[in-house]
N, C-alpha and C positions, 0 to 999 in steps of 0.2 A: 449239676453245674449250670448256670447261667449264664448263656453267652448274647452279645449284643453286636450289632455293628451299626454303626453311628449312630444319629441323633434320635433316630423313629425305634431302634434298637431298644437304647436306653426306657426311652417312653414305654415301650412296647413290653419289657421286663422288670420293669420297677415294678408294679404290682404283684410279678410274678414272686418278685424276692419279698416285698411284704409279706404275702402269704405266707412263702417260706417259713422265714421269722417266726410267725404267728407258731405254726404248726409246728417248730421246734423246740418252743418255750411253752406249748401249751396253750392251753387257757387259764388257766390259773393264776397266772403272771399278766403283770399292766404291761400293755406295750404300746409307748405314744410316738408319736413325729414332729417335728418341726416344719413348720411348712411356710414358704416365704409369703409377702404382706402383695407383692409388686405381681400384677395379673402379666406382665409381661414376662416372672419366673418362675410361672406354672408351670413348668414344661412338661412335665410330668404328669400334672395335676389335672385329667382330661375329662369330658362327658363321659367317655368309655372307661376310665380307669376307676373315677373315684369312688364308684358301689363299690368294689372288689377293695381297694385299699384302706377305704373308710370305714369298710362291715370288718376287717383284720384287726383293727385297732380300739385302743379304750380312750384314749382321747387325740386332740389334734391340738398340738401347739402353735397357733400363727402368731408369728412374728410382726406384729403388727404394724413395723417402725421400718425407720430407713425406707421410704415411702419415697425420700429424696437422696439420691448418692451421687457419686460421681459422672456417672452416665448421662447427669441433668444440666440443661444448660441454662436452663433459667429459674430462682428462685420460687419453692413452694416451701410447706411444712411434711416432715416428715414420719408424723403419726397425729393426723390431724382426726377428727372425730367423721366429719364428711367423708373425708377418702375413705376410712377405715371401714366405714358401715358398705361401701363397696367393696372392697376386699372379702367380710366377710359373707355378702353375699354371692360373688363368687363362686367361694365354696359350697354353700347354701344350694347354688344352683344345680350344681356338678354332683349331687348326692351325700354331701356330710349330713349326718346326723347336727343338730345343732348345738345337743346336750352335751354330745362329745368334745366341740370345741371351745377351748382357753383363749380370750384376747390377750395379746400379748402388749406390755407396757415395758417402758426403756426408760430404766434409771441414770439416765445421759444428754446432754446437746448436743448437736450439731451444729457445724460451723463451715460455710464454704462463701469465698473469695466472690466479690463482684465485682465486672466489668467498671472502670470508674467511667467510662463514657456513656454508663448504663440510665437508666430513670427510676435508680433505687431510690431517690431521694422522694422524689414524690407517688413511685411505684413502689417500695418495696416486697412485696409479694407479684412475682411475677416478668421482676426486671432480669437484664442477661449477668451472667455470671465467664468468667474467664475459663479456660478450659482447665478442668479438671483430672482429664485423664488423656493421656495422650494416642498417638493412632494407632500406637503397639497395645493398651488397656496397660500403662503402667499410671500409676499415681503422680501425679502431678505436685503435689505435697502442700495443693492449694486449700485444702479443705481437713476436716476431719472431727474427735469429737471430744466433749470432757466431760465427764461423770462426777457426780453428785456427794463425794466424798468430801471427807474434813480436809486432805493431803490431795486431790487426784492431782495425774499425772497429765502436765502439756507441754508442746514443743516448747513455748516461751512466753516471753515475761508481757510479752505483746498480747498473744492469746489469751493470758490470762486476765490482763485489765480489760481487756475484751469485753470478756465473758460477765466478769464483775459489774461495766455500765449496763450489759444486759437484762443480769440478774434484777436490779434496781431502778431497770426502765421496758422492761419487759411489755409488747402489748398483747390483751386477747381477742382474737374474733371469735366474739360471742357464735356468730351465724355458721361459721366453721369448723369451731370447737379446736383454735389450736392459738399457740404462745408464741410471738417472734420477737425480733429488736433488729432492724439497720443499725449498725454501728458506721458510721460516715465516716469516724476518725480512723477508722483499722479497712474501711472498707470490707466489713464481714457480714454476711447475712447470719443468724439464730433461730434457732428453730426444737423446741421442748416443749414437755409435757409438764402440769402445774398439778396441785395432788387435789384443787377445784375439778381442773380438767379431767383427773382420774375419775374422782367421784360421777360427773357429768357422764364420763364413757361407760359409769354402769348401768346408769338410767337411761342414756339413749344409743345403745349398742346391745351392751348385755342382757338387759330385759328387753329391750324392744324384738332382737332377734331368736331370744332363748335361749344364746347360750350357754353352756353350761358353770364357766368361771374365768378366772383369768390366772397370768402367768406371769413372769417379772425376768427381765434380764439387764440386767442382775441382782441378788440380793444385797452385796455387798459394796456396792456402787453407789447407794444411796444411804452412806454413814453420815453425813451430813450432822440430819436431825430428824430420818428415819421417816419425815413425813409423807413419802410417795409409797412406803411399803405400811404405814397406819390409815392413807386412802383406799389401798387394797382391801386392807381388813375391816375397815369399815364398809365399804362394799361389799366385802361378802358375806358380814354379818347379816345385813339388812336386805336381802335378797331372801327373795320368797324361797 
């Protein structure tokens, strides 16, 4: 039995319980993780810990997205190519194996509220945003996300013409490696991945770090017209 107390607790037995895991399924059996994109929800994820948690494991799934949540107070992208290549060196540093780990891709946008007294207008990356979450960590219901489906599902009829000028006015920063849209009329900031940009994060993430492949959340999120889960497989066709 594994017992913790508080926060150093947790950190301090997580690896112990990977182990565990490992040792009661065998070797014989794949045993992977999820592991978050945000260096600031590593907590876990330590110098000390990650030989021991990453030698347990057959691969490492990072979550490579939501890079921007609630917790932000000023507009960024939230699985941008930049950030991401620091994310996964991160883990790089801390002792992952590189073969073991999956970049992870998000078959979804993101959408969160901006201050209108902000300088999205001519800032849009990096202008202030209204608060999103309040002092207690509840949801503010300023923000949130739509996935890539024929039907997906959103709060309203607002959000979704939103999404639509987005789609259709979309811009990319090349030097970045990520997709946004100010929308001025809903006041929304955007922020997704394009199945360009997928292809891009093979060549300069995937091979540049060695990783080993990637990972997709979710498969069925992206019913559309299928073409962020035919950028996967064409990257990982063409991968040495």
């Amino acid at each position: 039995m594994l017992e913790s107390t508080g926060l150093d607790g947790v950190v301090n037995t997580f690896p112990l319980l990977v182990r565990a895991i490992r040792d009661a399924i065998g070797d014989d059996k794949i045993l992977s993780i999820a592991t978050p994109g945000l260096k600031r929800d590593m907590i876990g994820y330590t110098a000390e810990n990650g030989p021991t948690v990453f030698g347990a494991v057959d691969m490492v799934n990072i979550m490579s997205y939501d890079l921007m949540n609630r917790r932000d107070n000023v507009t960024k992208h939230h699985t941008s190519i930049k950030d991401l290549l620091e994310t996964v060196n991160n883990y790089l540093d801390i002792g992952m194996n590189a073969t073991k780990g999956n970049l992870g891709i998000a078959f979804y946008a993101k959408y969160f509220t901006t201050d209108p007294s902000s300088d999205c207008a001519t800032n849009p990356v990096g202008c202030a945003m209204v608060e999103l979450e309040d002092a207690n960590g509840q949801d503010t219901g300023k923000s949130g996300a739509v996935t890539f489906e024929t039907s997906p599902e959103v709060s309203s009829f607002s959000i979704t013409s939103s999404w639509s000028r987005a789609k259709a006015n979309g811009i990319t920063d090349e030097d970045a490696g990520r997709q946004y849209y100010w929308d001025s009329d809903a006041q929304l900031f955007w922020t997704w991945d394009t199945p360009d940009l997928i292809t891009q994060k093979f060549a300069d993430i995937i091979a540049a770090t060695g990783l080993g492949g990637a990972m997709a959340w979710s498969l069925g999120e992206d019913s559309l017209d299928w073409s962020e889960p035919k950028a996967i497989n064409s990257g990982v066709a063409a991968a040495p």
